[in-house]
SEFI-913216 format. One line per field, with one value per residue (C-alpha): x, y, z; residue in one letter. Coordinates in Angstrom, 3 decimals. Layout:
X = X/... .
Y = Y/... .
Z = Z/... .
mivex = A/... .
END
This chain:
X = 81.221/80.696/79.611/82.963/84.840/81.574/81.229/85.378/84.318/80.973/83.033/86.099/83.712/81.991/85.616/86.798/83.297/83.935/87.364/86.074/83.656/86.544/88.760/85.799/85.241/88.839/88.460/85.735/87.362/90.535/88.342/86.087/89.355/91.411/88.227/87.470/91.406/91.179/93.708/91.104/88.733/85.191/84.185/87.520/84.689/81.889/84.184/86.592/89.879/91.609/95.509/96.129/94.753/97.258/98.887/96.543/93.867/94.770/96.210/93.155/90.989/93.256/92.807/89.011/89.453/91.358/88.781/86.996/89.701/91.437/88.827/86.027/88.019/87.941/84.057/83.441/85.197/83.573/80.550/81.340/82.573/79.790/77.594/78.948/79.245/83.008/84.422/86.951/89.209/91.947/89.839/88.553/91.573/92.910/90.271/90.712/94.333/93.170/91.072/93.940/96.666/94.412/93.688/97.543/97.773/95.255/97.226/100.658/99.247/97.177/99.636/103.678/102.939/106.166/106.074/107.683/106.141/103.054/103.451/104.942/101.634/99.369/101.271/101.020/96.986/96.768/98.896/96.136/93.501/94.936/95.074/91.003/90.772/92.837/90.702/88.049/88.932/90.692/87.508/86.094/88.370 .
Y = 51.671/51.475/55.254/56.762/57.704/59.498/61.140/62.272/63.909/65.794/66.869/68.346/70.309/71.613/72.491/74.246/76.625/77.036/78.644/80.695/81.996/82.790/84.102/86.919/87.511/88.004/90.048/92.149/92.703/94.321/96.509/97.861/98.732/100.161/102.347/102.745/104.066/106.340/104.147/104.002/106.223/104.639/105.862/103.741/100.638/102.161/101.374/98.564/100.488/99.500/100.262/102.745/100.232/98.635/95.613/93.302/94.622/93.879/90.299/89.211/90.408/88.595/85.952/85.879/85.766/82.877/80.895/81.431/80.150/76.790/75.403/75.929/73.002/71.323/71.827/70.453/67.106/66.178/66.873/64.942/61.941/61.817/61.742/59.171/57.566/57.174/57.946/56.349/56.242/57.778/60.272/61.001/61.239/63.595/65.847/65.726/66.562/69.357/71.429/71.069/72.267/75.011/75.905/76.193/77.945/80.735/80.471/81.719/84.186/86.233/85.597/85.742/85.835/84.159/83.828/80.468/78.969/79.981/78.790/75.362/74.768/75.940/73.332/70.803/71.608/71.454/67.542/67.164/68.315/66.548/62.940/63.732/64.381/61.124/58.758/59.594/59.164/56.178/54.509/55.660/53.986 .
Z = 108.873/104.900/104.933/106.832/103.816/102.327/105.735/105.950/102.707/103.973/107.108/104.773/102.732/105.904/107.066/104.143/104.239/107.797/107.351/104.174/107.104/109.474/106.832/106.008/109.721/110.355/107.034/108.788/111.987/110.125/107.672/110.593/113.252/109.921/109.819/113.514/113.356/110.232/108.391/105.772/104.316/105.057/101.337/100.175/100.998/98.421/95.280/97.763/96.595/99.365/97.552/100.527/103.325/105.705/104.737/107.201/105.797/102.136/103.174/104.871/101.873/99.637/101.723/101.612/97.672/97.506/99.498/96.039/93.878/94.184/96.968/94.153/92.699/95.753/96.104/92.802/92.703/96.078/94.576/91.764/93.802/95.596/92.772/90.949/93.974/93.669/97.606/98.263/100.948/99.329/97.799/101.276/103.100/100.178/100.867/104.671/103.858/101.252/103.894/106.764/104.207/103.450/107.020/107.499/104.369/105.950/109.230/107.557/105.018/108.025/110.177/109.230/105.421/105.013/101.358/100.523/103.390/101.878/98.775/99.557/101.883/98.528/96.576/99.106/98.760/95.017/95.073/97.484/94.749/91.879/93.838/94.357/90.679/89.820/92.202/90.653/87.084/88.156/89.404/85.961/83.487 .
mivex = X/X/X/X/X/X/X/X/X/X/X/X/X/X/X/X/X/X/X/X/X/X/X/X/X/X/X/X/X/X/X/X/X/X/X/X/X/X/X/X/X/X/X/X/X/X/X/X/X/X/X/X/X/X/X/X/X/X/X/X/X/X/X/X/X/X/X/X/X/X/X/X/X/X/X/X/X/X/X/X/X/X/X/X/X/X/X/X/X/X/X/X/X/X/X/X/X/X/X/X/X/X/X/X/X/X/X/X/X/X/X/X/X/X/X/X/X/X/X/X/X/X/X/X/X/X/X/X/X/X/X/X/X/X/X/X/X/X/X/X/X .
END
């Protein structure tokens, strides 16, 4: 099918806001039983100075922010790609690649929060990223 790259892209970009949407449930869930618990002040949540909240707490928020950092990149190149009509396979499977490294990235910081794991998987994400960027300006030149 001519349209399967196009549609590898569509799903990844579904998949990456579905795990922003888990991250901020998960982010939820923590907040309310830190709460529920008395490990935070509820009026800590009016101003969101959470410095005296448990560390889950303050990962999984963390967490929820970087959903809005280097996947922003992410969002805009398939957008781009798929305007220009530039969707290749590689670029697909790059992006596919992109939202799993991501996922795993999530899994490890909410999870063990082993740091250089961690940081290895981001990296792994952002070679991910910049082979998207390069298919595309590839196909341009």
């Amino acid at each position: 099918m001519q349209h399967t790259p196009l549609l590898l892209v569509i799903f990844a970009m579904f998949g990456q806001t579905l795990l922003t949407l888990l991250v901020m449930f998960i982010m939820g869930k923590r907040r309310f039983k830190a709460a529920k618990n008395k490990l935070v002040d509820k009026n800590a949540f009016k101003t969101m100075d959470l410095t005296t909240a448990p560390e889950d707490v303050i990962v999984a928020g963390r967490n929820f922010s970087n959903q809005f950092e280097i996947p922003m990149l992410f969002f805009v190149v398939c957008v781009l790609a798929i305007a220009l009509n530039k969707v290749s396979w590689v670029f697909a499977l790059s992006t596919v690649l992109f939202v799993i490294s991501r996922l795993v990235h999530s899994y490890i910081h909410l999870s063990t929060n082993h740091v250089l794991m961690r940081y290895r998987t981001f990296l792994i994400g952002c070679v991910f990223l910049i082979i998207q960027w390069a298919a595309i300006i590839f196909t341009l030149l």
